[in-house]
C-alpha positions in Angstrom: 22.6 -82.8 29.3 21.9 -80.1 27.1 24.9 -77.8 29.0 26.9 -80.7 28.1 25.4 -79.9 24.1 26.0 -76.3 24.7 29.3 -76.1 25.4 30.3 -79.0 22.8 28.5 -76.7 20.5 30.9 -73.5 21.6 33.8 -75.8 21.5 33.8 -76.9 17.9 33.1 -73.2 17.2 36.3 -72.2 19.0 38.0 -74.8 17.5 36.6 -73.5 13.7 37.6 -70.1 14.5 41.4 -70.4 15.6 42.6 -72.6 13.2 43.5 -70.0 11.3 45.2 -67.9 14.0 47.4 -71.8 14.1 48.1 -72.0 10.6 49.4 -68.7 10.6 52.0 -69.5 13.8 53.1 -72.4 11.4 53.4 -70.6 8.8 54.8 -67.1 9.7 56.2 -68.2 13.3 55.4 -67.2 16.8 57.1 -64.1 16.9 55.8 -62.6 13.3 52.2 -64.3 12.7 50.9 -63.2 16.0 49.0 -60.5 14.4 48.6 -62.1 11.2 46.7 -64.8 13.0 44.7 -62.2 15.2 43.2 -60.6 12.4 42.4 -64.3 10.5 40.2 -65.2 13.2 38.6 -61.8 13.3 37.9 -62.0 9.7 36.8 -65.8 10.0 34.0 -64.8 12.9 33.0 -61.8 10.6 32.2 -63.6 7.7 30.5 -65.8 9.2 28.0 -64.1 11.2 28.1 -61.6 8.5 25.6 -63.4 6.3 23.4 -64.4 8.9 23.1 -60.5 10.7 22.6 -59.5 6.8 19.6 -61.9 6.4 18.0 -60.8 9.7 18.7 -57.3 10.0 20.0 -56.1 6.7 16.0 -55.4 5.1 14.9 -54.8 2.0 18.3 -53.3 0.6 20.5 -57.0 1.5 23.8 -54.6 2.2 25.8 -54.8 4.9 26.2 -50.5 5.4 25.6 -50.2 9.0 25.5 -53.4 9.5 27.2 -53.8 13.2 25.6 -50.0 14.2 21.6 -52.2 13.3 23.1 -55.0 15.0 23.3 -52.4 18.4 20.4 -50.7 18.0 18.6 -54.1 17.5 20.5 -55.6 20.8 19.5 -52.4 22.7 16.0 -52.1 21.5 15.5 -55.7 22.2 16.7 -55.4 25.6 14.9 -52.3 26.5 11.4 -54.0 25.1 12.2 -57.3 27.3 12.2 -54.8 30.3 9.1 -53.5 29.7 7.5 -56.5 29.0 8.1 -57.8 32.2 6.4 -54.9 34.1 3.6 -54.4 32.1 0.4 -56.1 34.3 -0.7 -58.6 31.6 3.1 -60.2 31.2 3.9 -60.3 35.3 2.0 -63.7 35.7 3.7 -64.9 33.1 6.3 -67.8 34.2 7.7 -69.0 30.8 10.1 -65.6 30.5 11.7 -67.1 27.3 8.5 -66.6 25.5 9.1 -62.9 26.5 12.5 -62.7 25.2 11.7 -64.1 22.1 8.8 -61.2 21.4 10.9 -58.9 22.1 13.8 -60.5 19.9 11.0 -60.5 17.2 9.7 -56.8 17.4 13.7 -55.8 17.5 14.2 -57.2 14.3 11.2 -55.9 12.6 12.2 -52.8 14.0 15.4 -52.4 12.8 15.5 -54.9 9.6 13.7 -52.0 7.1 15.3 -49.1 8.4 17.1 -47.8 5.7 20.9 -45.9 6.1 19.3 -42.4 6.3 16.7 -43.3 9.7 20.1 -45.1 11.0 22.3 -42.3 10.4 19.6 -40.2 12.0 19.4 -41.7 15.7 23.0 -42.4 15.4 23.9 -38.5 15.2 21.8 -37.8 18.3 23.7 -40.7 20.2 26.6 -38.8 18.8 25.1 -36.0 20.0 24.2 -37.7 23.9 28.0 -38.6 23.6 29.6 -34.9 23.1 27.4 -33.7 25.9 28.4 -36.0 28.1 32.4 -36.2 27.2 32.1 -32.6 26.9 31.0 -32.0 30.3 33.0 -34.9 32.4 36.3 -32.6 32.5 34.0 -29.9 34.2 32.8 -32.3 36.7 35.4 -33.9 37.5 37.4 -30.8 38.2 34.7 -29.5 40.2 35.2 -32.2 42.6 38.7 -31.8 42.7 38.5 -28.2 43.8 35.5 -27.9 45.5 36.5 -28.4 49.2 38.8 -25.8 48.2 38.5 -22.3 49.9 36.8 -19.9 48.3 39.9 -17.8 47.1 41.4 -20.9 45.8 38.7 -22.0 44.0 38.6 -19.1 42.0 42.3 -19.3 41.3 41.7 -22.6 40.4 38.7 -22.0 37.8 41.1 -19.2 36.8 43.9 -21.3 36.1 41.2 -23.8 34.2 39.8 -21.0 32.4 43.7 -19.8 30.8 44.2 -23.3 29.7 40.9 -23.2 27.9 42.0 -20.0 26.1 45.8 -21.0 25.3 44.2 -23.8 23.7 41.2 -21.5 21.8 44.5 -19.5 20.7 46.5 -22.3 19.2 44.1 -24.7 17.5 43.4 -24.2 13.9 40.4 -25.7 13.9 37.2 -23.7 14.3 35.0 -26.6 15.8 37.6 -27.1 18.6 38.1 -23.0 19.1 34.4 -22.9 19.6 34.6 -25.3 22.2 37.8 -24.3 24.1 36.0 -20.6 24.0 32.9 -21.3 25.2 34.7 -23.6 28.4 36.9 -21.1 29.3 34.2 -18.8 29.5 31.7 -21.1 31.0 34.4 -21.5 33.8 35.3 -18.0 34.7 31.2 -17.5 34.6 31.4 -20.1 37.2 33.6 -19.2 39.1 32.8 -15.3 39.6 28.6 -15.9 39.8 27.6 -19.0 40.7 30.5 -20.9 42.5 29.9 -19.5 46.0 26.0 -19.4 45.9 26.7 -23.7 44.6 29.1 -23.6 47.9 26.6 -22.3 50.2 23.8 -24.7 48.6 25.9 -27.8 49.2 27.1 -26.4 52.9 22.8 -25.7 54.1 22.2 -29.3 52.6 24.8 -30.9 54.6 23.0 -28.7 57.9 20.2 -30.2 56.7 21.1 -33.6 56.5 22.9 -32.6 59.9 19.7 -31.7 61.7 17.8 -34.6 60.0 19.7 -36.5 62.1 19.5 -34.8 65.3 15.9 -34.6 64.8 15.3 -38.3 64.3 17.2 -38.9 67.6 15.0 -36.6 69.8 11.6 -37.9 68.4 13.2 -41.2 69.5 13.9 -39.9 72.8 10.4 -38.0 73.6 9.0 -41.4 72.5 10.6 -43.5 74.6 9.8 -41.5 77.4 6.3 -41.3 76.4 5.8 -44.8 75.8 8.0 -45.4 79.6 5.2 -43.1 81.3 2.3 -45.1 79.8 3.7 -47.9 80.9 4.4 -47.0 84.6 0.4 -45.4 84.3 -1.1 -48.5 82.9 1.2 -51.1 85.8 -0.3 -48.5 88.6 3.0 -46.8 89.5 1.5 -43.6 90.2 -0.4 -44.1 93.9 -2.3 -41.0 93.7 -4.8 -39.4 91.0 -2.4 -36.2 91.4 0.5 -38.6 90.5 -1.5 -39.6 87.5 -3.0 -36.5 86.8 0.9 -35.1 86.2 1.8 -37.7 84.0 -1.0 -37.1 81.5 0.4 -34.1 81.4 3.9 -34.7 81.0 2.7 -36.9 78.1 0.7 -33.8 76.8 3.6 -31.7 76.3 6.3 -34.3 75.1 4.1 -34.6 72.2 3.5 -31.0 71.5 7.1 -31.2 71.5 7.6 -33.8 69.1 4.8 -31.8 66.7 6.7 -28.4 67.5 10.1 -29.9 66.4 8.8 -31.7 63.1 7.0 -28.4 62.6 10.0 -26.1 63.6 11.5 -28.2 60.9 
């Protein structure tokens, strides 16, 4: 019953919210109020939520500067509190999770409702920041990947060949910002590629070997200790007739697992 409520409820909204996006097909026609009634809905959502967002986030100031970048941080913030509410040992017996969601709804908004624009602009430039880094270094990556099961001569033609591009575009920009950037990757590259690119090669070729003999390893432990456990069994059944027999099995069982310890070892 109260699904039923729910979507009633996001119904009538929908309902509120495109009749102006239909008044505008009337009155502009299909082929020239398409984006006239696009932006009429956005505008009718956004003012009003507007008001509401202002009242619970906007703080002691009441304007809507930085409104929709308080509205993420409070989203965020919320969600990452939720989280840990959930793991920490007083909360994990707790069955009514809505009760959590709403503490952590209510310590995001008085979080976030007196920051004023300068604390906003603040963690904003570091996720600016967090962005750059990242956006900045994706190119690299990816091109690594493209060229790495290159050979070793063509890699470093290839990092060459990333490295001029860099530079033509360090030449041609205007812009100092960008020249410092396109300078420092086409350096960064040809660094790459002349110091570290073979000793990363070798790295990722000894883990493979590794991961190689991991394997291998794993399937003669299994081995000795099948046979180990298939002697025991014939011992403790009375296979063996005489004490020699017997005597030669303990032994056999001896040195399979000195051999198991000598290979983990060895390892």
């Amino acid at each position: 019953m109260r699904m039923n409520y729910f979507f009633a409820l996001l119904a009538l909204l929908a309902v509120f919210a495109f009749v102006p996006f239909v008044s505008a097909q009337y009155e502009y026609g299909y082929g020239g109020g398409f984006w006239y009634g696009t932006e009429q809905v956005i505008d009718s959502i956004v003012q009003n939520i507007e008001p509401l967002l202002r009242a619970l986030l906007g703080g002691y100031d009441w304007t809507g500067y930085l409104l929709f970048e308080k509205t993420l941080l409070f989203i965020l913030i919320s969600i990452i509190i939720g989280l840990i509410l959930q793991k920490l040992p007083v909360f994990e017996s707790f069955k009514n999770k809505k009760i959590l969601r709403l503490v952590a709804a209510l310590i995001g908004i008085l979080g976030v409702r007196n920051l004023n624009y300068i604390w906003v602009g603040t963690i904003l430039v570091q996720y600016e920041v967090l962005f750059i880094a990242i956006a900045g270094i994706l190119p690299f990556m990816i091109y690594w990947f493209f060229v790495k099961e290159f050979d070793g001569l063509v890699r470093k033609v290839a990092w060459v060949f990333y490295a001029v591009i860099y530079f033509g575009l360090w030449v041609t920009t205007t812009l100092e910002t960008y020249s410092e950037v396109y300078l420092w990757g086409a350096v960064g590259s040809l660094i790459y590629a002349f110091v570290f690119d073979a000793w990363v090669s070798n790295w990722i070729e000894m883990n493979d070997l590794k991961k190689g003999n991991k394997a291998r390893l794993s399937d003669a432990v299994a081995n000795i200790s099948r046979e180990i456990e298939t002697i025991q069994e014939n011992i403790t059944q009375g296979h063996y007739r005489s004490q020699g027999n017997a005597r030669l099995a303990q032994e056999r069982i001896v040195f399979l697992e000195n051999r198991i310890r000598k290979l983990q070892k060895g390892f």
